[in-house]
Each structure stands twice: as structure tokens, then as C-alpha cells.
C-alpha positions as MATLAB code, in Angstrom:
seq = 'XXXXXXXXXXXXXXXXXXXXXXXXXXXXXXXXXXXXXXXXXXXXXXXXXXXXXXXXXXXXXXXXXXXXXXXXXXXXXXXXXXXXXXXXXXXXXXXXXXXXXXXXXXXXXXXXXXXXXXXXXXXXXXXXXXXXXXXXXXXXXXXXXXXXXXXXXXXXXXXXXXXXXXXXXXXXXXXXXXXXXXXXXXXXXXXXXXXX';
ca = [
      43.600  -28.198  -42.541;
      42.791  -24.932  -43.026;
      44.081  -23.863  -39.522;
      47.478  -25.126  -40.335;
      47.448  -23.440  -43.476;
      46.463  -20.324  -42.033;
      49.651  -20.985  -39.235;
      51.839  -20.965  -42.563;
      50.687  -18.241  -43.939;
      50.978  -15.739  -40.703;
      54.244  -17.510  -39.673;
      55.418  -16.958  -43.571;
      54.437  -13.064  -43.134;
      56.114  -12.782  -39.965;
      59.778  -14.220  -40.765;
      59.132  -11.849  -44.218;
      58.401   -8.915  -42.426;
      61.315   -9.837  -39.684;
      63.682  -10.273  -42.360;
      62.817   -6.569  -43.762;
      63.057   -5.002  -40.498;
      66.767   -6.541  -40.190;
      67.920   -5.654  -43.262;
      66.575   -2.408  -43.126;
      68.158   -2.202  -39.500;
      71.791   -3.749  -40.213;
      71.616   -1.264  -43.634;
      70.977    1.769  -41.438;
      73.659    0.775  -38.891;
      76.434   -0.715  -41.542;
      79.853    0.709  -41.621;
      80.345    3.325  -44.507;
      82.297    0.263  -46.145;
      78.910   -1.303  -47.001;
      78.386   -5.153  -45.591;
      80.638   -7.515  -45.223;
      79.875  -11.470  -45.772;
      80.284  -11.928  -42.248;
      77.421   -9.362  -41.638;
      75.482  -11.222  -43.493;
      75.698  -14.323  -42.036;
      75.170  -13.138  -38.408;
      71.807  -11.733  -39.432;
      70.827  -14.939  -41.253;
      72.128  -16.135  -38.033;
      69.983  -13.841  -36.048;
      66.941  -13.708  -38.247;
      66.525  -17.439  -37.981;
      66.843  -17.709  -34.696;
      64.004  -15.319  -34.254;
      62.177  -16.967  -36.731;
      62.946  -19.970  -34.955;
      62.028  -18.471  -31.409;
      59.032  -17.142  -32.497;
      57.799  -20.248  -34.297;
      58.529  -21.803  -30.901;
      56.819  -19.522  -29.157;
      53.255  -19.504  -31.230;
      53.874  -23.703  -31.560;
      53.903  -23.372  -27.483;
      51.545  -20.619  -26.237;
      48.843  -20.660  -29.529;
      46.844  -23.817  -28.602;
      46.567  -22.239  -24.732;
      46.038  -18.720  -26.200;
      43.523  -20.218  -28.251;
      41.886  -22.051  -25.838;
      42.007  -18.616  -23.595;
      40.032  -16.480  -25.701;
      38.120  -19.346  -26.426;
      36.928  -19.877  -22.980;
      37.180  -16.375  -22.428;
      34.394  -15.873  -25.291;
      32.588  -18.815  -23.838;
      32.545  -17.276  -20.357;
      31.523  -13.851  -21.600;
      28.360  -15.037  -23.595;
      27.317  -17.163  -20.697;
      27.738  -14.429  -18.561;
      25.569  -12.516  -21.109;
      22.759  -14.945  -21.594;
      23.010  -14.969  -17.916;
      22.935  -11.542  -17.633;
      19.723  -11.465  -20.227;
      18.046  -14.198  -17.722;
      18.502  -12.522  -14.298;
      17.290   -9.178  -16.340;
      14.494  -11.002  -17.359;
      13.425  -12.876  -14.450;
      14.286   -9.321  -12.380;
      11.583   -7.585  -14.947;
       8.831  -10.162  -14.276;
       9.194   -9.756  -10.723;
       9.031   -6.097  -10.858;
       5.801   -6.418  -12.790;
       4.471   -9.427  -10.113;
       5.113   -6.787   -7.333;
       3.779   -3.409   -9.215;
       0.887   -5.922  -10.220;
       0.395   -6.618   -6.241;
       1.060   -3.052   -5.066;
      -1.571   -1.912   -7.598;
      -3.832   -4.858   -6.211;
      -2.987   -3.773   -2.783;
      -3.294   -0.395   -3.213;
      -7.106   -0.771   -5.196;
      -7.910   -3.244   -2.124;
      -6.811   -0.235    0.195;
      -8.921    1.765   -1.725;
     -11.823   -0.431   -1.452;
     -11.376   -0.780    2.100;
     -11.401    2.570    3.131;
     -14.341    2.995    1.128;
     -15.777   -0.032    2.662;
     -15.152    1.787    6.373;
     -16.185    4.923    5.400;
     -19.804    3.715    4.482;
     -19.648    1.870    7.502;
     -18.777    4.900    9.370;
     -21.250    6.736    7.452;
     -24.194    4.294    7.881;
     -23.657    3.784   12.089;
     -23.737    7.566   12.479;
     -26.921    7.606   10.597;
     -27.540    4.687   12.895;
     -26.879    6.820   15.924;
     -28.540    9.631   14.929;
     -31.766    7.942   14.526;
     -31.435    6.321   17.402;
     -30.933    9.364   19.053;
     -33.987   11.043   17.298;
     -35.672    7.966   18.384;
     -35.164    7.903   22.189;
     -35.739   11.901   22.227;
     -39.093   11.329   20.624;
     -39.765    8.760   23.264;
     -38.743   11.000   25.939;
     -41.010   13.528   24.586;
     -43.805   11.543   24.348;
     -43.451   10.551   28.006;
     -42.886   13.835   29.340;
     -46.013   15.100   27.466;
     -47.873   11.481   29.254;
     -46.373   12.612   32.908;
     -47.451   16.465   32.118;
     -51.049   15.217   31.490;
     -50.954   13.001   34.070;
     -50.049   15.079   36.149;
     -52.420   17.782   35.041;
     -55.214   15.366   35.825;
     -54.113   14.793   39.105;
     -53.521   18.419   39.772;
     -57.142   19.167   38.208;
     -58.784   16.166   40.242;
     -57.099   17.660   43.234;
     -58.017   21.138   42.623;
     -61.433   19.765   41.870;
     -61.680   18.024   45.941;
     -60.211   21.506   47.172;
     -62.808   23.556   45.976;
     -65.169   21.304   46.960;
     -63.943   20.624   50.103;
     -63.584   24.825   50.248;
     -66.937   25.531   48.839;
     -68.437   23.045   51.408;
     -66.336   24.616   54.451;
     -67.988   27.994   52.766;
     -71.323   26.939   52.796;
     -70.970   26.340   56.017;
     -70.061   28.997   57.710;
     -72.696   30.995   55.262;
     -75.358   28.592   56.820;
     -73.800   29.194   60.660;
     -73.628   32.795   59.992;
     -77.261   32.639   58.146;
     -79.336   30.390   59.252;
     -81.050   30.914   63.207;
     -82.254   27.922   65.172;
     -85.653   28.201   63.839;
     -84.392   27.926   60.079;
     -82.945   24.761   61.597;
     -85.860   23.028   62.800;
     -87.844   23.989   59.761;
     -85.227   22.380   57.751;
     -85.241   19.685   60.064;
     -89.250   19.427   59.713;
     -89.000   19.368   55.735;
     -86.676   16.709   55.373;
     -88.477   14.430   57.647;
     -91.840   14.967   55.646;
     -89.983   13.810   52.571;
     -88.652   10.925   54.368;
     -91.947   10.030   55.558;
     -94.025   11.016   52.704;
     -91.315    8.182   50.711;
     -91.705    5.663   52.675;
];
């Protein structure tokens, strides 16, 4: 009801204002006479059939030009609160993926950590191991050196027997005449008699 009385009202204004323009219009452009009755009557003429067309016109196009910015109003708020949902559900995956490139990056972090202790630790690893197997080697080369010291000592030891022996006996062939000989001879079979 109060649409309709609205309607009135504008349509009211309009033919009002309409009317004004006309008269102001056919006053402006009336022979210096003034206005004739005929004059008159075409405007009424005229006036009402704008009046009349425009009437038409809003009884024809206002329901559709209604239900256009209607729909158009309808389609723009959807379009916002659509707008405000993608924006929404765009934000809350940007903070899922900054929340798993953070998570990503610390486990990066950790990892290369992780590697560098490892790396850290086995060349400690390898470095004892090293130490290790040098000590080892030392240790043998000092047990070859002595053994071989013995042997070399043990050997020198039969040499200069075996020399002093070969000395002592050309001393004794070069010292001793045939009748040291037999008096050595004589001795050492009294003591082998005299033990028996």
C-alpha cells in the first residue's frame, strides 16, 4: 500500500513538474499576441499525452526495473559474501602453508643439524681410528725392531764365538809345539782317569 502510494506521489510530481516545463516552454516560444485557446489546448493535448506515455512507461518497465536492481543488489552482495569467503578461506590457506614452510624450514634446520653432528661425530670416528691403527703400527714396528735386535744380537753373539774360536785356534797352531800337545793330551787323560 505504501508502494502504490509512493507511485502516486512521484507520478503526481512528475506530470506537475512536466506541466511547468510546458508552460514555461510554450510562454517562451508564444507569438507576441500572447496564447491563443487553441494553444492551450494542444499543450493540454500534449502534456497529457506525456503524462500518459510516461505513466505507461513506469506501469511497463518499473516492476522489471525493480526486479533489475533488485537482483542486481542480490547478485552483488552474494558476490560480496562470496568474495569475503574465498578471502577468507584464501587467508587460512596462506597461514596452513606459512605454518608448513615454517615447519619445513625448522625440520630443515634440524636436519642439517642432525647431519652435521653426524658428520662431526664419524670424523672423530675416523680420526681415532686412525690414531688407533697408527698406535698399533707403532707398537709392532717397535715388536719387529726388538725382535729383530735379538736376532741380530743372538747372531752377533754365534759370530764372535764362532770368530773367537777360529782365533783361538790359530793362536794355539801358531803357539802351541807338538810337545805342548801331548802334555795337554797327558793332562786331560789323568782327569779322565783320575774321574772315573
Amino acid at each position: 500500500m505504501k508502494n502504490i502510494f509512493r507511485q502516486r506521489k512521484f507520478l503526481f510530481c512528475l506530470s506537475l513538474v512536466v506541466i511547468l516545463l510546458f508552460a514555461g516552454a510554450a510562454g517562451a516560444a508564444a507569438p507576441e499576441g500572447g496564447h491563443t485557446k487553441d494553444d492551450w489546448i494542444e499543450l493540454a493535448w500534449k502534456t497529457l499525452n506525456f503524462i500518459i506515455l510516461v505513466g505507461f512507461l513506469y506501469w511497463l518497465l518499473a516492476p522489471k526495473i525493480k526486479a533489475f536492481f533488485i537482483d542486481r543488489r542480490k547478485d552483488i552482495k552474494e558476490s560480496l559474501e562470496s568474495t569475503a569467503a574465498q578471502k577468507s578461506e584464501a587467508e587460512k590457506k596462506y597461514r596452513d602453508y606459512a605454518e608448513k614452510i615454517d615447519k619445513a624450514s625448522s625440520e630443515i634446520d634440524s636436519i642439517y643439524e642432525m647431519i652435521k653432528a653426524q658428520g662431526v661425530a664419524e670424523k672423530q670416528k675416523i680420526i681415532d681410528d686412525a690414531q688407533k691403527v697408527a698406535q698399533k703400527m707403532k707398537e709392532d714396528a717397535k715388536a719387529r725392531i726388538g725382535q729383530e735386535l735379538q736376532k741380530a744380537t743372538a747372531q752377533l753373539r754365534i759370530d764372535a764365538v764362532e770368530l773367537s774360536v777360529k782365533m783361538a785356534e790359530e793362536i794355539l797352531k801358531k803357539n802351541i809345539t807338538e810337545k805342548d800337545h801331548e802334555a795337554m793330551i797327558k793332562e786331560y787323560m789323568d782327569k779322565v782317569v783320575s774321574k772315573n
